[in-house]
PAZAPA-4460 file (N, C-alpha, C; in steps of 0.05 Angstrom, whole numbers, plus 32768, in hexadecimal, padded with zeros to 4 digits):
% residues 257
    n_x    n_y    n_z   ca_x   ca_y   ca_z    c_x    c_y    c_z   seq   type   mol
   84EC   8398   7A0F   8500   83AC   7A16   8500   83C3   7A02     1      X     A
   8505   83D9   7A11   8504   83F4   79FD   8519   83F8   79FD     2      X     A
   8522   8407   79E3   8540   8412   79E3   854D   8428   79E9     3      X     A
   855C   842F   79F3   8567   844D   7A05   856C   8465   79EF     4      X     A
   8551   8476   79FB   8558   8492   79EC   857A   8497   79DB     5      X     A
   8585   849E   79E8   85A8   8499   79E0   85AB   8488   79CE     6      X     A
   85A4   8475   79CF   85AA   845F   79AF   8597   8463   799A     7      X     A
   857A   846E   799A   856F   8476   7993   856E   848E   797D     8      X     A
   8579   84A0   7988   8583   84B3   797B   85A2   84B1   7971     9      X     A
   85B6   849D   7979   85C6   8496   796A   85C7   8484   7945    10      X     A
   85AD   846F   7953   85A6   8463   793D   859A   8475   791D    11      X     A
   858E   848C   7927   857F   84A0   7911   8597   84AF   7909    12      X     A
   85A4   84B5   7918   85C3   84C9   790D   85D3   84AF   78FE    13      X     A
   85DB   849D   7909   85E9   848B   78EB   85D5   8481   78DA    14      X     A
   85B6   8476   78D7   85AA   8475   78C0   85AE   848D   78AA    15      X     A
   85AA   84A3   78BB   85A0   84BB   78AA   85BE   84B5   7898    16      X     A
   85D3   84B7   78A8   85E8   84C1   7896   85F2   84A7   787A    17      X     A
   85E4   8490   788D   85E7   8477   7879   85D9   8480   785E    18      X     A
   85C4   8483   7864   85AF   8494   7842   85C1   84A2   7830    19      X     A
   85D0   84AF   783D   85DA   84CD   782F   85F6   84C0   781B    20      X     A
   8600   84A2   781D   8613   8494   7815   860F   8486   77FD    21      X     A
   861D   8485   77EE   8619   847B   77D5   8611   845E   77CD    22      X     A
   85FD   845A   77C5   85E6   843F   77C1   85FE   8427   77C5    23      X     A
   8615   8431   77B0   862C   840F   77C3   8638   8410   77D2    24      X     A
   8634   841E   77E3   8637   8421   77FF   8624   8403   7818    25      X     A
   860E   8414   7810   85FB   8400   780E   85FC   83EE   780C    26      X     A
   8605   83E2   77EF   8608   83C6   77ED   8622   83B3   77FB    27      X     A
   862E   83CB   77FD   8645   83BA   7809   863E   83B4   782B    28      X     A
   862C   83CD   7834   8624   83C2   7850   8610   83B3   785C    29      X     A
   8606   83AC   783B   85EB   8396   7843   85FD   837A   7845    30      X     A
   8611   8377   782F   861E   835F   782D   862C   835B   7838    31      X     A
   8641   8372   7849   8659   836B   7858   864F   835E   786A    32      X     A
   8644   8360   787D   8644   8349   7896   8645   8328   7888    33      X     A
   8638   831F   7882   8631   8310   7874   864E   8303   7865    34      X     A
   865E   8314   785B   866F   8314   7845   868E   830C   785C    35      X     A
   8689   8320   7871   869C   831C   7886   869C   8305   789B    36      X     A
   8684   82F9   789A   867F   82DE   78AC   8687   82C8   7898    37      X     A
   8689   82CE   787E   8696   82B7   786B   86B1   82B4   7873    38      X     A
   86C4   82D2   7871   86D8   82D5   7874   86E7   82C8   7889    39      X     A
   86D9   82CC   78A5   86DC   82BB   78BF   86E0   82A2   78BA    40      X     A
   86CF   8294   78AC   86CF   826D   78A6   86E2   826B   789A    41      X     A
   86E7   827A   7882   8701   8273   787D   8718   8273   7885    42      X     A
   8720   828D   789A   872F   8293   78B1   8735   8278   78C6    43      X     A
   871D   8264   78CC   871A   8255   78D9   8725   8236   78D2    44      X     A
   8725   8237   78B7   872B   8221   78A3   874B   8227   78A8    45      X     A
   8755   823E   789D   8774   8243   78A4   877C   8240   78B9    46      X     A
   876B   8248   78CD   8780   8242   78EB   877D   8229   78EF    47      X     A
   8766   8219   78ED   876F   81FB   78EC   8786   81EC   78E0    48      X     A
   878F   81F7   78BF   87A6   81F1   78B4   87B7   81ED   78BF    49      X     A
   87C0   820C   78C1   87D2   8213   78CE   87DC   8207   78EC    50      X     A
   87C9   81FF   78F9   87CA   81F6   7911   87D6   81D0   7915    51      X     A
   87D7   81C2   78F6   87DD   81AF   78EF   87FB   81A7   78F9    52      X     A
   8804   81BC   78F5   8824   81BE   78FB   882E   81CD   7915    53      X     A
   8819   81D1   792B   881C   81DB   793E   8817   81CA   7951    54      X     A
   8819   81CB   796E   8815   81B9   7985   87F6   81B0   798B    55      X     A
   87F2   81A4   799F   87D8   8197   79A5   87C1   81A7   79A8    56      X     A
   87CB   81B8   79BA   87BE   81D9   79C5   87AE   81E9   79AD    57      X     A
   87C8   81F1   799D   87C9   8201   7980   87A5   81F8   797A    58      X     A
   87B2   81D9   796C   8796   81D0   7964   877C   81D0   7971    59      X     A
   8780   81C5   798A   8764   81CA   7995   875A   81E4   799B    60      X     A
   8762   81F6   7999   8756   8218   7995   874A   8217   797D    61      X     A
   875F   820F   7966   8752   8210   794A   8736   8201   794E    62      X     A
   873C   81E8   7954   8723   81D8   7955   8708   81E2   7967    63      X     A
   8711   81FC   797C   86F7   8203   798B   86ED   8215   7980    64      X     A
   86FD   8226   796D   86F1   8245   7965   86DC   823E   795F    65      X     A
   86C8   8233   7949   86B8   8235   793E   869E   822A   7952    66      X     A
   86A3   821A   796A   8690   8210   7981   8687   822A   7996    67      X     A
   86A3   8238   7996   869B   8253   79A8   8695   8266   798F    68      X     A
   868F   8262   7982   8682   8281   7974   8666   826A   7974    69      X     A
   865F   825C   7973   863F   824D   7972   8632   8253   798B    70      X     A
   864A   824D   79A5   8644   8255   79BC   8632   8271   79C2    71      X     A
   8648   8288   79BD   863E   82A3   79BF   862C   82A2   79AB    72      X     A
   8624   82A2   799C   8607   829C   7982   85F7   829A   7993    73      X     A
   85F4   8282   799D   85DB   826E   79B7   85DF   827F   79CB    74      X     A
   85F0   828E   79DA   85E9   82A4   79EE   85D7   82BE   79E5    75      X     A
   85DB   82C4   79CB   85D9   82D9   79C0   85B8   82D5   79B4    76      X     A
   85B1   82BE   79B3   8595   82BC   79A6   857E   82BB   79C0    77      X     A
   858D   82AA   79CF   8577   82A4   79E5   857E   82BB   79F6    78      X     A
   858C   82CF   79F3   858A   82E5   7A0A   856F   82FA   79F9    79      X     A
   856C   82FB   79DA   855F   830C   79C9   853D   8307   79CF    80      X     A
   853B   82E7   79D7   8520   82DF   79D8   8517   82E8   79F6    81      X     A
   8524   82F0   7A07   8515   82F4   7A1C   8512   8316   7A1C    82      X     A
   852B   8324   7A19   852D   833E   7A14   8519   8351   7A05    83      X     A
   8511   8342   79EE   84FC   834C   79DB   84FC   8363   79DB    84      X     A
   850B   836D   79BF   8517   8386   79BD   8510   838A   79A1    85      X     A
   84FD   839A   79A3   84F0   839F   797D   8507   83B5   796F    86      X     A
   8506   83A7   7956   8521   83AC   794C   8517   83CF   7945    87      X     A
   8533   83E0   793C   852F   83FD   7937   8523   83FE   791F    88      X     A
   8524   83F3   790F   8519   83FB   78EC   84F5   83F6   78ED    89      X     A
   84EB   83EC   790B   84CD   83F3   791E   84CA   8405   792D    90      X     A
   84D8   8409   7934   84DB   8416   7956   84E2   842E   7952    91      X     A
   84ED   8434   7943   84F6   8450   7947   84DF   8461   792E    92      X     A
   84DA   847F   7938   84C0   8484   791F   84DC   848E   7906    93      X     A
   84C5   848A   78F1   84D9   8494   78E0   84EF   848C   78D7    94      X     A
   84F8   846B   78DF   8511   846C   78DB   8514   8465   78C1    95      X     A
   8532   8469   78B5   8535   8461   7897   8550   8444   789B    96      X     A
   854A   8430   7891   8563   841A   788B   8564   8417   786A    97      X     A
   8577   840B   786B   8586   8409   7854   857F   83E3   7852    98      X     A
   8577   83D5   7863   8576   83BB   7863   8563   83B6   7867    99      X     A
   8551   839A   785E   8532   839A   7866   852C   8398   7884   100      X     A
   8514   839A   7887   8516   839E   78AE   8514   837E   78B4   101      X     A
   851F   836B   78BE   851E   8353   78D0   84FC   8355   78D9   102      X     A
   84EE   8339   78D1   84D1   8331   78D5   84CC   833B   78F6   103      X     A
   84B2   8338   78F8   84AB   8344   7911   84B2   8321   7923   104      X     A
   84BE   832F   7936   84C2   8313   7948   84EE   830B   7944   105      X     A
   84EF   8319   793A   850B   831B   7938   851E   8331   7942   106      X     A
   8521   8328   7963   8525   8344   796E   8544   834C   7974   107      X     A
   853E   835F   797C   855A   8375   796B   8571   8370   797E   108      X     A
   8569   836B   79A0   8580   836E   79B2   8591   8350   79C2   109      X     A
   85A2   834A   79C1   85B9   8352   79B6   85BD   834C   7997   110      X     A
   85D0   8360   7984   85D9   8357   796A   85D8   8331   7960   111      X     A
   85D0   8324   7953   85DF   830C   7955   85F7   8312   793D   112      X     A
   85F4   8325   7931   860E   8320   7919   8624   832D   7924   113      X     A
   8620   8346   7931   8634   834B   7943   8649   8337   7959   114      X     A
   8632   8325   7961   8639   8313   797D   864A   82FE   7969   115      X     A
   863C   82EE   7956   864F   82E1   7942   8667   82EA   7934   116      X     A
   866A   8303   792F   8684   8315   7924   8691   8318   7935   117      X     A
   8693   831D   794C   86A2   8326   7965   86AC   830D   796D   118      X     A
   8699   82F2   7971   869E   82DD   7977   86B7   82D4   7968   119      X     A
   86B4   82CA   794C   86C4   82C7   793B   86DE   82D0   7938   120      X     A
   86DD   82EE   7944   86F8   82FE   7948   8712   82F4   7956   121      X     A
   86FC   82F0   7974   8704   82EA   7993   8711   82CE   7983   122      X     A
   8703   82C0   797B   870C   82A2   797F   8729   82A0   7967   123      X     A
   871D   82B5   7956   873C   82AD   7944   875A   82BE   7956   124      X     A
   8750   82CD   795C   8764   82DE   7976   8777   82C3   798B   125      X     A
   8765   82C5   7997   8766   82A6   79AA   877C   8292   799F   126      X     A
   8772   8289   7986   8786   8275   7974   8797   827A   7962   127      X     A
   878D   8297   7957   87AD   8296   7947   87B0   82B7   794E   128      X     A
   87BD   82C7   7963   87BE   82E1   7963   87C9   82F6   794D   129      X     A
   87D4   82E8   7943   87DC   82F8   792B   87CE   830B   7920   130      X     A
   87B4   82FD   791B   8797   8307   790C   878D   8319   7911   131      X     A
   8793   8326   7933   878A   8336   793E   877E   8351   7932   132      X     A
   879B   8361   7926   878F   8374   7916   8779   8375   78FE   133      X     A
   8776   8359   78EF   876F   835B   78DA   8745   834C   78EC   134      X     A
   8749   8340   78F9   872B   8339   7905   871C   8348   7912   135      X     A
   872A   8352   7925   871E   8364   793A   8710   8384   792A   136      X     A
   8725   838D   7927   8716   83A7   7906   8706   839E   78F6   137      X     A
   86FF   8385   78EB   86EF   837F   78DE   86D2   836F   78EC   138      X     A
   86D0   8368   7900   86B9   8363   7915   86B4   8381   7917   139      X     A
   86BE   838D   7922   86B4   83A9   7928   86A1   83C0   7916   140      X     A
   86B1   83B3   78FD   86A6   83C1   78E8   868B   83B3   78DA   141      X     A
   8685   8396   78DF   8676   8388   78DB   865E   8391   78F8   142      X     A
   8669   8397   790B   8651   839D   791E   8642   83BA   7919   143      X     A
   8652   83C3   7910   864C   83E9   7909   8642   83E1   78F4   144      X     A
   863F   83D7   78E0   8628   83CD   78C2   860D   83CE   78D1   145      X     A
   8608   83BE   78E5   85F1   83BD   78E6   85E1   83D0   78F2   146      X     A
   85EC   83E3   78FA   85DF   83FB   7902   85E2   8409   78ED   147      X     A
   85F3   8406   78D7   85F1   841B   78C0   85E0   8414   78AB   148      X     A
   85D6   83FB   78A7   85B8   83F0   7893   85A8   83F2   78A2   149      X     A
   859C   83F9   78C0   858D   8405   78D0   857C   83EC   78D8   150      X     A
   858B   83CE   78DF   857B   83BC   78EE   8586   83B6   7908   151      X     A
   8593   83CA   7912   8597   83BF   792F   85A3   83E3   7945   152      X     A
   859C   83EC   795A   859F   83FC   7961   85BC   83F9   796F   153      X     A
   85D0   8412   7974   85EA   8419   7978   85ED   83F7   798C   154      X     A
   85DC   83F8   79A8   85E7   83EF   79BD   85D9   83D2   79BA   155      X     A
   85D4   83C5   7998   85C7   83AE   799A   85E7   83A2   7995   156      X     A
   85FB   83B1   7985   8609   83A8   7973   861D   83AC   798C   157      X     A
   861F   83C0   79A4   863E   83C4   79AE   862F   83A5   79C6   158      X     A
   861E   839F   79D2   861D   8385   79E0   861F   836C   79D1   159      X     A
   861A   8365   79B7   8621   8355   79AE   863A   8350   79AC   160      X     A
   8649   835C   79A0   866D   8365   79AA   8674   835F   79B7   161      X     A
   8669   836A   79CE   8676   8369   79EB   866E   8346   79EB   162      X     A
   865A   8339   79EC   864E   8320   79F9   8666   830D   79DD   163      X     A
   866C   830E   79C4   8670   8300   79B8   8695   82FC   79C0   164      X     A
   86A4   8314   79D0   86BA   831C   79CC   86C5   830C   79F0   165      X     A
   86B8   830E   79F9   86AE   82FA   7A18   86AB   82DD   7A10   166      X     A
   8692   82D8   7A04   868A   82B6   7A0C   86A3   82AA   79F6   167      X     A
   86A4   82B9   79E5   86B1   82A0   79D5   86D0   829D   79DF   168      X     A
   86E3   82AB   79E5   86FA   82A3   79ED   86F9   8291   7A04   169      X     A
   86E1   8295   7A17   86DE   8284   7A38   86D8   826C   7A1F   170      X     A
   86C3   8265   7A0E   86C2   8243   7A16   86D6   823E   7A07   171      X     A
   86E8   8248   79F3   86F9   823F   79E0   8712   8234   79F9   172      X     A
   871B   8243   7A0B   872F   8238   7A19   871D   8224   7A2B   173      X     A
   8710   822B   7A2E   86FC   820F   7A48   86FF   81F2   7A2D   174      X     A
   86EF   81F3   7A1D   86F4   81E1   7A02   8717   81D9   7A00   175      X     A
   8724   81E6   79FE   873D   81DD   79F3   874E   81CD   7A0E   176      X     A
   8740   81C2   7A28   874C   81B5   7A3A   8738   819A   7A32   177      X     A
   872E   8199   7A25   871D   817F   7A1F   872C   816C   7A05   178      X     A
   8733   8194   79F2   873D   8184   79D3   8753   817E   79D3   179      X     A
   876A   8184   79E6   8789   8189   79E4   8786   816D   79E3   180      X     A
   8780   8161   79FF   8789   813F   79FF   8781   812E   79E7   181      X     A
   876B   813B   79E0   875F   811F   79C6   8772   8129   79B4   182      X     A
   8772   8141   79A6   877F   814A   7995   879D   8137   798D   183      X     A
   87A7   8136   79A7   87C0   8123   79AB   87C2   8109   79A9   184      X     A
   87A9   80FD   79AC   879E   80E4   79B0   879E   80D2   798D   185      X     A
   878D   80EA   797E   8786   80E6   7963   87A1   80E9   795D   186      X     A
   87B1   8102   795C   87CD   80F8   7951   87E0   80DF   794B   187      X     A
   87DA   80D2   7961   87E9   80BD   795C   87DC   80A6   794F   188      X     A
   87BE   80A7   7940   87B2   809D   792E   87AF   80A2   790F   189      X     A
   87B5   8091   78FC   87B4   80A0   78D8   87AA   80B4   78DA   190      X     A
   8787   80A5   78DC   8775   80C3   78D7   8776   80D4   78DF   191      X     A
   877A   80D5   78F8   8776   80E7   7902   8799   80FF   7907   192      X     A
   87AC   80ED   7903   87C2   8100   78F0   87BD   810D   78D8   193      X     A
   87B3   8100   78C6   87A3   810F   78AF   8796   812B   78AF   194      X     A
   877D   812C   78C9   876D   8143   78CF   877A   8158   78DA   195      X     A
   878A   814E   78ED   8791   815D   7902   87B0   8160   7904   196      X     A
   87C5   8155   78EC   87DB   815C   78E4   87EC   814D   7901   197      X     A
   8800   8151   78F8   881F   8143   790B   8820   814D   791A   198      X     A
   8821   816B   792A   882E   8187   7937   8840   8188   792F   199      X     A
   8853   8193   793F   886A   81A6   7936   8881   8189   7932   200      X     A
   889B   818F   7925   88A6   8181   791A   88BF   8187   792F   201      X     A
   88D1   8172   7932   88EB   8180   794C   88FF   8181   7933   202      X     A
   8916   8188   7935   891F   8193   7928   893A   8189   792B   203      X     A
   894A   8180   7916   8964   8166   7917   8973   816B   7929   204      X     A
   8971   814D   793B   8986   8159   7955   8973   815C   796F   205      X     A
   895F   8167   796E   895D   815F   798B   8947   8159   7991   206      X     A
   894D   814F   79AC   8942   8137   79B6   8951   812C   79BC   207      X     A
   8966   8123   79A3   8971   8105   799D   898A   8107   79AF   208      X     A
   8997   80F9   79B4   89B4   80F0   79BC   89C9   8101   79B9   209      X     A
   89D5   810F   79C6   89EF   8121   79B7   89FB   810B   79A8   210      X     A
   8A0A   811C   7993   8A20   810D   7980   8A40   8105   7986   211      X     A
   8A41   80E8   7989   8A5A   80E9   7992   8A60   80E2   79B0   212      X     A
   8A3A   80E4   79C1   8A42   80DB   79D8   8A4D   80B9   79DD   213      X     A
   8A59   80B0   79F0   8A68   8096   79F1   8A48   8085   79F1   214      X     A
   8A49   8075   79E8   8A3F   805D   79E7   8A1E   805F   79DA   215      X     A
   8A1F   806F   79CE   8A07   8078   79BB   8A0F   807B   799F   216      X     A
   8A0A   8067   7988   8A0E   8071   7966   8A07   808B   7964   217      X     A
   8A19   8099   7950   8A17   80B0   7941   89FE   80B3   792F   218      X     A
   89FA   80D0   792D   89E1   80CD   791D   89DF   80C4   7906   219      X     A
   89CE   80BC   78FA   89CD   80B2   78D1   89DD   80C4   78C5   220      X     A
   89EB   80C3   78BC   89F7   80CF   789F   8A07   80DD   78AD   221      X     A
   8A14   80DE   78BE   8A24   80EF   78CF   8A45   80E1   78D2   222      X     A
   8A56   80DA   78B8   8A69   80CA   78B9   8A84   80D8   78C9   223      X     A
   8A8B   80BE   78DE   8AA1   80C2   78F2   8ABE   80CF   78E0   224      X     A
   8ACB   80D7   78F5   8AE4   80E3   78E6   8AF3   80D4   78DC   225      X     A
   8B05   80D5   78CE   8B12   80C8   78CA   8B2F   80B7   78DE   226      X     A
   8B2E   80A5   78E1   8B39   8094   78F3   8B33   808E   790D   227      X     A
   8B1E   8095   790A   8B14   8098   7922   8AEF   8087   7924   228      X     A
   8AFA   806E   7933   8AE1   8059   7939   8ACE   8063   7945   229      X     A
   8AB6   805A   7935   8A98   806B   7942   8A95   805F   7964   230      X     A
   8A8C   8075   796B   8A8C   806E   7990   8A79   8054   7995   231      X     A
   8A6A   8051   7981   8A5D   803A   7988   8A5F   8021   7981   232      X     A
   8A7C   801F   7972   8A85   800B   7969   8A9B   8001   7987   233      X     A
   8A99   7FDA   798F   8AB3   7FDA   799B   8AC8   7FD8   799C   234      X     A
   8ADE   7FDE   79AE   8AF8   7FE6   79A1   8B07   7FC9   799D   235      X     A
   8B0E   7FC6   7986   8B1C   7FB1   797C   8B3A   7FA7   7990   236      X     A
   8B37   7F98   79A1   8B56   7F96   79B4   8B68   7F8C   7996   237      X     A
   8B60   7F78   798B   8B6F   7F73   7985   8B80   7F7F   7970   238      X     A
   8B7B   7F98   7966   8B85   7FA7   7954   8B97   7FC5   795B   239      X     A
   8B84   7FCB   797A   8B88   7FE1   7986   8B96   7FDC   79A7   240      X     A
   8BB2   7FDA   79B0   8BBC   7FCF   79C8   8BCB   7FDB   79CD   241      X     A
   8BCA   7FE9   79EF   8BD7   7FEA   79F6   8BFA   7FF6   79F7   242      X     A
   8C05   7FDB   79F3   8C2B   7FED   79EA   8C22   7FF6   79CA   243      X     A
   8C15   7FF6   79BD   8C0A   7FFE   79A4   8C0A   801B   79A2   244      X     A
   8BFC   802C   79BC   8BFA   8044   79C8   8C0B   8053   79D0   245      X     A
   8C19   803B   79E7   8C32   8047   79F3   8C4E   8047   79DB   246      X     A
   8C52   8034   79CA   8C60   803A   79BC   8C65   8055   79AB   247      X     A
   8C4B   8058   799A   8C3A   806F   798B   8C4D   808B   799B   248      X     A
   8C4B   8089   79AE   8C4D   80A3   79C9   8C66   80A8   79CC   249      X     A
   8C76   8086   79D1   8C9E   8095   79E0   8CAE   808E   79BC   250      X     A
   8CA3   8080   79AB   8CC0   8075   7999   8CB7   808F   798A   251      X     A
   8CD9   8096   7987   8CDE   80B2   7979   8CEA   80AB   795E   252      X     A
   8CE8   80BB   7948   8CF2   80AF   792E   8D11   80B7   7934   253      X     A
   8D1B   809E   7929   8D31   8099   7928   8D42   80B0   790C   254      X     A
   8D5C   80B2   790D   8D69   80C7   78FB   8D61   80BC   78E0   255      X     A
   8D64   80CA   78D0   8D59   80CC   78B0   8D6F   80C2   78A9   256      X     A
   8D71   80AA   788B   8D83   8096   7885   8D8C   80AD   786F   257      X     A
***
């Protein structure tokens, strides 16, 4: 496959200007990808945590992120081998990178660091949205590196994106109808409470029994009023009767001596 005039001449306008940037510049955009795919795993380690104390679901997203970004990887490699797309730091005359050029046989279309950055994004998106702002800007900026150390041309890096930002959310929810049930399964085992944490915790009171309803004990530590027999205790006849009541009710105090 040849690469389209248009990307072509896009790729030489950001090398050129990549040159003109200060040498740690450079270094920071040889290492950032690299430096930002660390960042992800660890991202991935936290949402599993965090997901310890969350429902069944929660977890099994946590538990798929890292299978759908392998996923889009494996789409992203075997689409490169048939495509055979000689990378720009060959292909184009003249060009200048900032990164060494990838061996001959290591071809350029689609991105895989792109498709893995984007992947990684999608899937932390997916499971913990919060992240949103802070992943998605930083895949992006991890896909634009590689056209700026000059090993991959504009439209190797925007289809990897595109393909990593697709496959991986589809199998992560396809995956998480497989993991929810086990997920739940292991819970109610040590170990597997251990790995995969309790979920969410209910919170005093419910569920349980209202307080005070007839013929249900009160909750622990929840002491009855005073003079007043716990509902789940039974009522003593012999202490509590009857003209006992009615008395209580009509005899009026008599005049003061």
């Amino acid at each position: 496959m040849q690469a389209p005039d248009f990307s072509a001449d896009l790729y030489r306008d950001v090398t050129e200007f990549a040159q003109g940037t200060p040498s740690w510049v450079h270094e920071v955009a040889d290492v950032g990808t690299d430096a930002g795919l660390l960042l992800f795993a660890v991202l991935f380690v936290a949402g599993w945590w965090r997901a310890r104390g969350l429902d069944a679901r929660a977890m099994g997203l946590a538990l798929a992120a890292p299978f759908a970004v392998v996923s889009a990887y494996l789409v992203s490699e075997v689409s490169k081998s048939f495509i055979e797309e000689e990378r720009p730091c060959r292909a184009v005359a003249g060009a200048v990178h900032i990164a060494a050029c990838p061996p001959q046989g290591d071809w350029s279309f689609p991105s895989n660091h792109a498709t893995i950055a984007a992947a990684s994004a999608a899937a932390i998106v997916v499971a913990w949205r919060v992240m949103a702002p802070l992943v998605l800007p930083l895949a992006a900026l991890m896909a634009f590196s590689r056209v700026f150390v000059g090993v991959h041309y504009p439209h190797d890096v925007a289809a990897g994106f595109l393909l990593g930002v697709v496959v991986a959310p589809l199998v992560g929810l396809v995956l998480v109808r497989v993991l929810r049930p086990l997920v739940e399964s292991l819970r109610g085992v040590a170990a597997g409470a251990v790995l995969l944490g309790a979920g969410p915790v209910a919170a005093p009171g419910v569920g349980g029994p209202p307080v005070g309803q007839p013929g249900l004990a009160p909750h622990a530590g929840v002491a009855p009023a005073a003079g007043v027999a716990p509902m789940s205790a039974p009522l003593d006849e012999a202490s509590v009767t009857m003209p006992d009541v009615m008395g209580g009710v009509t005899r009026r105090p008599g005049p003061l001596p």
